[in-house]
C-alpha positions as CSV (number, residue, x, y, z in Angstrom):
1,X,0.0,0.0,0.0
2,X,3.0,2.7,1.1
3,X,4.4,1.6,-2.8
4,X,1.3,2.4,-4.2
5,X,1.1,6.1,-1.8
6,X,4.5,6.7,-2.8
7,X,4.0,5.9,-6.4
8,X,0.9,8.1,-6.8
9,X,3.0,10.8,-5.2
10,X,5.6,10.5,-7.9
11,X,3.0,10.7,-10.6
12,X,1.2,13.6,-9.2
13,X,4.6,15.5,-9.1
14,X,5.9,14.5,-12.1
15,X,2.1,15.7,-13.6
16,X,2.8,19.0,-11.9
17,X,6.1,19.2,-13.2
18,X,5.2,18.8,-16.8
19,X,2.8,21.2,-16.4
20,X,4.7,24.0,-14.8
21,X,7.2,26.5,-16.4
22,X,10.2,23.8,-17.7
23,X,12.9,26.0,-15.2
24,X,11.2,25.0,-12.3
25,X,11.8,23.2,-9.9
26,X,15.2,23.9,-9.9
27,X,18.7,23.1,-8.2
28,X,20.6,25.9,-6.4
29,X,22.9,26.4,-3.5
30,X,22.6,30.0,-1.4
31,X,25.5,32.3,-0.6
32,X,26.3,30.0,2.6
33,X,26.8,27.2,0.2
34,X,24.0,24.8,1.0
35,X,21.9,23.0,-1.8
36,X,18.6,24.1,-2.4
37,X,15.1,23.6,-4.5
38,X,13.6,26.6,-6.2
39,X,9.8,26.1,-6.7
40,X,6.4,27.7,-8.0
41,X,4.3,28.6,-5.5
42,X,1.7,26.2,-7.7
43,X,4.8,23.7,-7.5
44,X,4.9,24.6,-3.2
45,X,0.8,24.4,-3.0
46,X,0.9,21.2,-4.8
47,X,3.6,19.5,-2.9
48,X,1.6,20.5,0.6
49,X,-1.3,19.2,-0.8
50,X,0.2,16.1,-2.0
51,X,1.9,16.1,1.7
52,X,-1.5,15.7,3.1
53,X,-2.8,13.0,0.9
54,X,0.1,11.0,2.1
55,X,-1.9,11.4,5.8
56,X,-5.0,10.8,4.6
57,X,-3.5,8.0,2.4
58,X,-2.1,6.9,5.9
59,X,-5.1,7.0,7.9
60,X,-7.3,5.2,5.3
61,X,-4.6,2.4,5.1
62,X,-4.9,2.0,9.1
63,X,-9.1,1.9,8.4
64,X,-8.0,-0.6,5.3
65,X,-6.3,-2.8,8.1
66,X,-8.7,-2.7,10.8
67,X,-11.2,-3.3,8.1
68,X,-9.4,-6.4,7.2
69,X,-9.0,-7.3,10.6
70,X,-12.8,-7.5,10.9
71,X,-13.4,-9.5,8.0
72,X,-10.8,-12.0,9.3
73,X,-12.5,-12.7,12.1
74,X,-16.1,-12.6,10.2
75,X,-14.8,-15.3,8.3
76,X,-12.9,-16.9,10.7
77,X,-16.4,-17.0,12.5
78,X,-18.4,-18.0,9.6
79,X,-15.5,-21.1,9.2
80,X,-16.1,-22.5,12.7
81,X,-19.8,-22.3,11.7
82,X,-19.3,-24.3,8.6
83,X,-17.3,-26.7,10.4
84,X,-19.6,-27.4,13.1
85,X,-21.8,-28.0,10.5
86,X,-20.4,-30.0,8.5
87,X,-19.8,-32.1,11.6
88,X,-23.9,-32.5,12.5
89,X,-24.3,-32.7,8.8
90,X,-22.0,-36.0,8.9
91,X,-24.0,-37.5,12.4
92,X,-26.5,-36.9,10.8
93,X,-25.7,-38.8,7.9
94,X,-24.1,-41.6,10.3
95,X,-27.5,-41.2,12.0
96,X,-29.8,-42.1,9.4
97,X,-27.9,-45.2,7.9
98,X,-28.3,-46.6,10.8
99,X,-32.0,-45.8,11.0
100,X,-31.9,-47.2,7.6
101,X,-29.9,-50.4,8.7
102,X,-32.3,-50.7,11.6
103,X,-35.0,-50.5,9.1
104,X,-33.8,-53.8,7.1
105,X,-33.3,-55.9,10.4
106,X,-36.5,-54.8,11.6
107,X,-37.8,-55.6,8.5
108,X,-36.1,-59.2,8.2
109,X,-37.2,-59.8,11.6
110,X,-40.7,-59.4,10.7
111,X,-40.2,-61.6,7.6
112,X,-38.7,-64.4,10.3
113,X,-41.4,-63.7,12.4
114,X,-43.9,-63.6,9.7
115,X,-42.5,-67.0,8.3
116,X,-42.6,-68.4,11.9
117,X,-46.1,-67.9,12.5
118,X,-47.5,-69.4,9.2
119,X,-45.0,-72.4,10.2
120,X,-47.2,-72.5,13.7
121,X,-50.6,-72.2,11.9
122,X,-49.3,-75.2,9.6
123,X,-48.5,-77.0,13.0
124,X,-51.8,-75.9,14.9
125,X,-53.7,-76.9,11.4
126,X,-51.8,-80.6,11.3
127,X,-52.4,-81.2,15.4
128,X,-56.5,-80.3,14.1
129,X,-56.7,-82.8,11.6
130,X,-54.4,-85.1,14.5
131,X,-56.6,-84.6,16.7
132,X,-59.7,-85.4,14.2
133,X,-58.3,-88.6,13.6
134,X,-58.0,-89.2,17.1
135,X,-61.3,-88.6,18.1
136,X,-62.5,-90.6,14.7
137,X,-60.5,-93.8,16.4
138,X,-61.7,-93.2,19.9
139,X,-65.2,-93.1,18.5
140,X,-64.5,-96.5,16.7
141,X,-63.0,-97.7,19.9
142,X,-65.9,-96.9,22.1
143,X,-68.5,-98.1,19.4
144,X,-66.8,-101.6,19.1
145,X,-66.7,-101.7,23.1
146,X,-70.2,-100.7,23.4
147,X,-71.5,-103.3,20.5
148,X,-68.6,-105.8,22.0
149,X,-69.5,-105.2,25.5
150,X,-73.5,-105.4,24.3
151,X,-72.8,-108.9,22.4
152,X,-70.4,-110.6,24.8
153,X,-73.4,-109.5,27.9
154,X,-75.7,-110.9,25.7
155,X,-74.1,-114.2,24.6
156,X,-72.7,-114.3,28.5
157,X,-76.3,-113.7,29.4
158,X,-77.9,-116.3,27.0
159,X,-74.9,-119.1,28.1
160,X,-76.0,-118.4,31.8
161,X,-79.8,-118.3,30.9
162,X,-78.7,-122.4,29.5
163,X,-76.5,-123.1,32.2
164,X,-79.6,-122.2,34.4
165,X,-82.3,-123.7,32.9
166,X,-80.3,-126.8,32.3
Protein backbone atom coordinates (compact mmCIF):
# COMPACT_ATOMS: atom_id res chain seq x y z
CA UNK A 1 0.00 0.00 0.00
CA UNK A 2 2.97 2.71 1.09
CA UNK A 3 4.43 1.64 -2.77
CA UNK A 4 1.31 2.35 -4.16
CA UNK A 5 1.14 6.07 -1.81
CA UNK A 6 4.54 6.74 -2.80
CA UNK A 7 3.99 5.86 -6.44
CA UNK A 8 0.92 8.08 -6.81
CA UNK A 9 3.03 10.84 -5.18
CA UNK A 10 5.57 10.53 -7.89
CA UNK A 11 3.01 10.71 -10.59
CA UNK A 12 1.17 13.58 -9.22
CA UNK A 13 4.64 15.55 -9.08
CA UNK A 14 5.91 14.54 -12.15
CA UNK A 15 2.05 15.68 -13.61
CA UNK A 16 2.85 19.03 -11.86
CA UNK A 17 6.10 19.21 -13.16
CA UNK A 18 5.17 18.78 -16.75
CA UNK A 19 2.81 21.18 -16.36
CA UNK A 20 4.70 24.01 -14.83
CA UNK A 21 7.18 26.51 -16.38
CA UNK A 22 10.19 23.82 -17.72
CA UNK A 23 12.93 26.00 -15.15
CA UNK A 24 11.18 25.02 -12.31
CA UNK A 25 11.78 23.24 -9.95
CA UNK A 26 15.18 23.86 -9.88
CA UNK A 27 18.74 23.12 -8.21
CA UNK A 28 20.56 25.87 -6.40
CA UNK A 29 22.91 26.41 -3.50
CA UNK A 30 22.64 30.02 -1.42
CA UNK A 31 25.47 32.32 -0.64
CA UNK A 32 26.32 29.97 2.60
CA UNK A 33 26.82 27.24 0.24
CA UNK A 34 23.96 24.84 1.00
CA UNK A 35 21.89 23.04 -1.84
CA UNK A 36 18.59 24.15 -2.37
CA UNK A 37 15.09 23.60 -4.52
CA UNK A 38 13.63 26.56 -6.19
CA UNK A 39 9.78 26.11 -6.70
CA UNK A 40 6.42 27.70 -7.96
CA UNK A 41 4.26 28.61 -5.54
CA UNK A 42 1.69 26.20 -7.67
CA UNK A 43 4.76 23.72 -7.47
CA UNK A 44 4.88 24.65 -3.20
CA UNK A 45 0.85 24.39 -3.01
CA UNK A 46 0.85 21.21 -4.80
CA UNK A 47 3.61 19.48 -2.86
CA UNK A 48 1.63 20.46 0.59
CA UNK A 49 -1.33 19.21 -0.77
CA UNK A 50 0.24 16.12 -2.03
CA UNK A 51 1.88 16.06 1.73
CA UNK A 52 -1.51 15.73 3.11
CA UNK A 53 -2.83 13.05 0.88
CA UNK A 54 0.08 11.01 2.08
CA UNK A 55 -1.87 11.37 5.78
CA UNK A 56 -4.98 10.85 4.61
CA UNK A 57 -3.49 8.04 2.42
CA UNK A 58 -2.05 6.91 5.94
CA UNK A 59 -5.08 7.01 7.93
CA UNK A 60 -7.25 5.24 5.34
CA UNK A 61 -4.61 2.43 5.09
CA UNK A 62 -4.94 1.96 9.11
CA UNK A 63 -9.10 1.90 8.40
CA UNK A 64 -8.03 -0.62 5.30
CA UNK A 65 -6.26 -2.76 8.13
CA UNK A 66 -8.70 -2.66 10.83
CA UNK A 67 -11.23 -3.26 8.13
CA UNK A 68 -9.40 -6.36 7.23
CA UNK A 69 -8.99 -7.29 10.61
CA UNK A 70 -12.78 -7.45 10.86
CA UNK A 71 -13.36 -9.49 7.96
CA UNK A 72 -10.75 -11.99 9.29
CA UNK A 73 -12.46 -12.66 12.09
CA UNK A 74 -16.12 -12.62 10.21
CA UNK A 75 -14.77 -15.25 8.31
CA UNK A 76 -12.94 -16.89 10.68
CA UNK A 77 -16.37 -17.04 12.50
CA UNK A 78 -18.37 -18.04 9.59
CA UNK A 79 -15.48 -21.08 9.24
CA UNK A 80 -16.12 -22.49 12.75
CA UNK A 81 -19.78 -22.28 11.68
CA UNK A 82 -19.26 -24.30 8.61
CA UNK A 83 -17.30 -26.72 10.43
CA UNK A 84 -19.64 -27.45 13.13
CA UNK A 85 -21.84 -27.97 10.53
CA UNK A 86 -20.40 -30.03 8.45
CA UNK A 87 -19.78 -32.13 11.65
CA UNK A 88 -23.90 -32.51 12.52
CA UNK A 89 -24.34 -32.68 8.79
CA UNK A 90 -22.02 -35.97 8.89
CA UNK A 91 -23.95 -37.48 12.38
CA UNK A 92 -26.50 -36.87 10.75
CA UNK A 93 -25.67 -38.84 7.92
CA UNK A 94 -24.08 -41.63 10.30
CA UNK A 95 -27.50 -41.21 11.95
CA UNK A 96 -29.81 -42.10 9.40
CA UNK A 97 -27.87 -45.25 7.87
CA UNK A 98 -28.30 -46.65 10.85
CA UNK A 99 -32.03 -45.82 10.97
CA UNK A 100 -31.93 -47.24 7.59
CA UNK A 101 -29.93 -50.40 8.69
CA UNK A 102 -32.30 -50.66 11.59
CA UNK A 103 -35.03 -50.53 9.06
CA UNK A 104 -33.77 -53.81 7.14
CA UNK A 105 -33.29 -55.85 10.39
CA UNK A 106 -36.52 -54.82 11.55
CA UNK A 107 -37.77 -55.58 8.53
CA UNK A 108 -36.10 -59.17 8.17
CA UNK A 109 -37.24 -59.77 11.60
CA UNK A 110 -40.69 -59.40 10.66
CA UNK A 111 -40.23 -61.59 7.55
CA UNK A 112 -38.73 -64.40 10.34
CA UNK A 113 -41.37 -63.69 12.39
CA UNK A 114 -43.95 -63.60 9.69
CA UNK A 115 -42.52 -67.02 8.31
CA UNK A 116 -42.58 -68.40 11.89
CA UNK A 117 -46.14 -67.86 12.49
CA UNK A 118 -47.48 -69.40 9.15
CA UNK A 119 -45.04 -72.38 10.18
CA UNK A 120 -47.19 -72.53 13.73
CA UNK A 121 -50.58 -72.22 11.92
CA UNK A 122 -49.31 -75.16 9.55
CA UNK A 123 -48.50 -76.97 13.01
CA UNK A 124 -51.78 -75.88 14.87
CA UNK A 125 -53.73 -76.90 11.45
CA UNK A 126 -51.80 -80.63 11.28
CA UNK A 127 -52.38 -81.23 15.45
CA UNK A 128 -56.50 -80.31 14.13
CA UNK A 129 -56.70 -82.81 11.65
CA UNK A 130 -54.35 -85.13 14.48
CA UNK A 131 -56.64 -84.64 16.75
CA UNK A 132 -59.65 -85.37 14.21
CA UNK A 133 -58.25 -88.64 13.63
CA UNK A 134 -57.98 -89.18 17.09
CA UNK A 135 -61.29 -88.57 18.15
CA UNK A 136 -62.46 -90.59 14.71
CA UNK A 137 -60.47 -93.79 16.39
CA UNK A 138 -61.75 -93.18 19.87
CA UNK A 139 -65.22 -93.11 18.50
CA UNK A 140 -64.48 -96.52 16.72
CA UNK A 141 -63.04 -97.72 19.87
CA UNK A 142 -65.86 -96.88 22.10
CA UNK A 143 -68.45 -98.05 19.44
CA UNK A 144 -66.78 -101.59 19.11
CA UNK A 145 -66.73 -101.68 23.06
CA UNK A 146 -70.16 -100.67 23.42
CA UNK A 147 -71.46 -103.29 20.54
CA UNK A 148 -68.57 -105.76 21.99
CA UNK A 149 -69.50 -105.16 25.52
CA UNK A 150 -73.48 -105.42 24.27
CA UNK A 151 -72.77 -108.89 22.40
CA UNK A 152 -70.38 -110.62 24.78
CA UNK A 153 -73.36 -109.52 27.91
CA UNK A 154 -75.74 -110.93 25.70
CA UNK A 155 -74.06 -114.25 24.62
CA UNK A 156 -72.65 -114.34 28.50
CA UNK A 157 -76.33 -113.70 29.41
CA UNK A 158 -77.88 -116.31 27.00
CA UNK A 159 -74.90 -119.14 28.10
CA UNK A 160 -76.02 -118.37 31.82
CA UNK A 161 -79.79 -118.33 30.91
CA UNK A 162 -78.71 -122.38 29.53
CA UNK A 163 -76.48 -123.10 32.19
CA UNK A 164 -79.64 -122.19 34.40
CA UNK A 165 -82.30 -123.72 32.95
CA UNK A 166 -80.26 -126.78 32.28
Amino acid sequence: MKKFILAFILLLTASTAAFSQTAYPKFDTDSAGQKLVVLTIEQAQALDNNTDLILMFEKLNSQISNYDSVCLKVVDAKEKVIASQTIQINNLKDALQNKDQQLINLQATIDELTKKSANYEQELKNKNEEIGLHKKEIRRVKRNYILGGGIGGLILGIVLSLVLVH
